[in-house]
C-alpha positions as CSV (number, residue, x, y, z in Angstrom):
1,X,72.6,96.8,-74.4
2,X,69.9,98.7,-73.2
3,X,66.1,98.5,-73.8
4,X,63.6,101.2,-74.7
5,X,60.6,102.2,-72.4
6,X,58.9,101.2,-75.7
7,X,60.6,97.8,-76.0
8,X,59.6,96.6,-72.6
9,X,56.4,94.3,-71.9
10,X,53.1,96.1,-70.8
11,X,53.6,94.3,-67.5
12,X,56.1,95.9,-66.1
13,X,55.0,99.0,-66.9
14,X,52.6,100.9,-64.2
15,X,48.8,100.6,-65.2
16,X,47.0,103.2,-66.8
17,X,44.7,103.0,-63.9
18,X,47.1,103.5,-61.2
19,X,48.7,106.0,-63.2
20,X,45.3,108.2,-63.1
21,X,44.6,107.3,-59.4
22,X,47.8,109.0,-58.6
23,X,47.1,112.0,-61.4
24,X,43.8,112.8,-61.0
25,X,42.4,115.0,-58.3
26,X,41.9,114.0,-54.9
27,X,38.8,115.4,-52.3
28,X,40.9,115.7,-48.8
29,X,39.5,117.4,-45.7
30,X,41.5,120.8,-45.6
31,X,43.6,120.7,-42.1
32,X,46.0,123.4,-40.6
33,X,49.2,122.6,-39.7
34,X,50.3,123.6,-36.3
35,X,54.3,124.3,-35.6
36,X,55.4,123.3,-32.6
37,X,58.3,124.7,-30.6
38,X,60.4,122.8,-28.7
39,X,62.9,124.9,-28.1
40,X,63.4,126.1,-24.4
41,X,62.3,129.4,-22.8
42,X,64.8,132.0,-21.8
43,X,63.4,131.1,-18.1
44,X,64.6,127.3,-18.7
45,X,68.3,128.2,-20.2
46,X,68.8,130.9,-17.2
47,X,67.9,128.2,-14.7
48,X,70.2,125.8,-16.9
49,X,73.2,129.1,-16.5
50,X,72.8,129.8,-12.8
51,X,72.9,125.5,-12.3
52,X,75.8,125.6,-15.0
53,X,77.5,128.2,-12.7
54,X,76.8,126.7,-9.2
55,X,78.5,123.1,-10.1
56,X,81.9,125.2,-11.9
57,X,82.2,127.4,-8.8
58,X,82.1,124.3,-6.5
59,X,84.6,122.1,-8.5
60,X,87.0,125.6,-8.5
61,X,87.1,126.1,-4.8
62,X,90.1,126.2,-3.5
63,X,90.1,124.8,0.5
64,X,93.8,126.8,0.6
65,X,92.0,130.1,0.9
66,X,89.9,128.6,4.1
67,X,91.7,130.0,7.7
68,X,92.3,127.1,10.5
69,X,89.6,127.2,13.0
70,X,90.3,125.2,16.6
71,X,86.7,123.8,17.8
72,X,86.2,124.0,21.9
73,X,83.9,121.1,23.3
74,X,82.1,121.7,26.1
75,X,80.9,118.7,28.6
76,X,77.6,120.0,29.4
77,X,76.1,117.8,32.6
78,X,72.4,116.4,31.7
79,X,70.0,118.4,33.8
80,X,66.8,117.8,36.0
81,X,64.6,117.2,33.0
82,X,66.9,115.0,30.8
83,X,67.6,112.8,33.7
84,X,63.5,112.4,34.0
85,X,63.7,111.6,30.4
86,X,66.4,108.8,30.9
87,X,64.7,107.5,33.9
88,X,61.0,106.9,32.2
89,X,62.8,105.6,29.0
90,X,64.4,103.1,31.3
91,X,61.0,102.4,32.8
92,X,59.6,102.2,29.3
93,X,62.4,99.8,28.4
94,X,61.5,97.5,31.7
95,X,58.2,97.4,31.1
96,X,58.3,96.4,27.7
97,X,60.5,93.5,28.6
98,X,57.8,92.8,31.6
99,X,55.3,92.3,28.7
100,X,57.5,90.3,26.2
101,X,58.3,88.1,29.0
102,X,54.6,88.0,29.5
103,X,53.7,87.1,26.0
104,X,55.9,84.4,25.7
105,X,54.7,82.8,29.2
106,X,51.4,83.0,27.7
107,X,51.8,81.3,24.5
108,X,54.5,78.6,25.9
109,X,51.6,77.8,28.5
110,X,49.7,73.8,28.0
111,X,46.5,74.5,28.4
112,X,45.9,70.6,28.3
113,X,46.6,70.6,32.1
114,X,43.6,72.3,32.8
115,X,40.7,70.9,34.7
116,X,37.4,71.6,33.1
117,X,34.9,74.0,35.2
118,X,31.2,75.4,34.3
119,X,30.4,78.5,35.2
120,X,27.6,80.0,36.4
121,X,25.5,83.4,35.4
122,X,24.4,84.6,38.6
123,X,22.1,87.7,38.3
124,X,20.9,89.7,41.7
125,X,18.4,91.0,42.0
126,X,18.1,93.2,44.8
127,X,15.4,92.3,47.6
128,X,11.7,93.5,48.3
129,X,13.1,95.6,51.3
130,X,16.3,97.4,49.7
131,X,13.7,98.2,47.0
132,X,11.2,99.4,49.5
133,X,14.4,101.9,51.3
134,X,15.2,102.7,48.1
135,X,11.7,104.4,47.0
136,X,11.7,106.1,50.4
137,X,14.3,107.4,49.9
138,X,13.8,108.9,46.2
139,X,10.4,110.6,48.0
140,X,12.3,112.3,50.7
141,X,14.4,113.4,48.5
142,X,11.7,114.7,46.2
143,X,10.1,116.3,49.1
144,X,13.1,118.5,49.8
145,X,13.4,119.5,46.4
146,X,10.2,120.2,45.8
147,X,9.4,122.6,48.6
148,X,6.8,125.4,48.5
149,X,8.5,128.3,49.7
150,X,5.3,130.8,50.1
151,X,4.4,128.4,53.0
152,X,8.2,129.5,54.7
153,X,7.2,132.2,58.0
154,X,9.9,134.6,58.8
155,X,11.7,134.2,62.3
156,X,14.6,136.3,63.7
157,X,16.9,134.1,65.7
158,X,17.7,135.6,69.3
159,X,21.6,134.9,69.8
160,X,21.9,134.8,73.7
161,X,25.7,135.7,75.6
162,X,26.0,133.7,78.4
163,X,28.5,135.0,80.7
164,X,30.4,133.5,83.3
165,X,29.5,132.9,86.7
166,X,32.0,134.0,89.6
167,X,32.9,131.0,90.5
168,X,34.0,129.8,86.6
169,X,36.4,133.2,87.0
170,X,37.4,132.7,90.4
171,X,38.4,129.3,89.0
172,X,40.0,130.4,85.9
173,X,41.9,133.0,87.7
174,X,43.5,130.0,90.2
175,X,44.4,128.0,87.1
């Protein structure tokens, strides 16, 4: 048995006033709608074909069509500078064992055996008479530098040949 739309209770119907919210005209702000594409450029799906072809030609390979090859090794010597290499590595290597062995002296060390001791700022000063040679010797120096050189008089120097007696060649010529 079915019941009418008339024959049902006003309850269960939908309101008259929802019925004209949803009717009657509605002020919206007017918007545009935007398409978006998502689909990939033709840059993307050659990238994607050159990959794509890459990985197939690498699983077809065949290692058949590859020729034999024999490999020659050669025993090279080390030379002048590699055995200088070797040499301060091994130098390197001791020293830095020098300072581990160091560094663990140090911290195993008990410094509760160790007497107590003051020390003593000492600051010397230098004495009355170094200070005196001192300052004479800061005005010599000061004189030499600061020399008038208008006061200077020009003076040939005479370069004398002395010459040798006869006796000094007589004796020359016996030797």
């Amino acid at each position: 048995m079915s019941t009418t739309v008339k024959d049902l209770p006003k309850d269960l119907l939908i309101a008259d006033g929802l019925k004209g919210e949803l009717l009657k005209e509605h002020k919206l702000k007017p918007t545009e709608a935007t398409e978006k594409n998502l689909l990939p450029t033709a840059e993307d799906v050659q990238q994607e074909k050159t990959h794509q072809n890459i990985l197939t030609g690498i699983a077809g390979f065949k290692s058949d069509s590859l020729k034999p090859t024999e490999t020659m090794e050669k025993i090279v010597l080390p030379g002048e500078d590699d055995i200088k290499t070797e040499k301060t590595i091994q130098g390197v290597l001791q020293a830095e064992l020098a300072r581990d062995s160091s560094l663990s002296a140090v911290s195993d060390f008990e410094w509760v055996n160790l007497k107590k001791a003051e020390t003593a700022d000492k600051n010397s000063v230098p004495s009355t008479e170094s200070i005196t040679q001192e300052a004479e010797h800061i005005k010599l120096k000061d004189g030499i530098e600061i020399i008038d050189k208008s006061k200077l008089s020009h003076k040939d120097t005479m370069e004398k040949n002395i010459l040798p007696t006869k006796e000094v060649i007589a004796l020359e010529k016996s030797q």
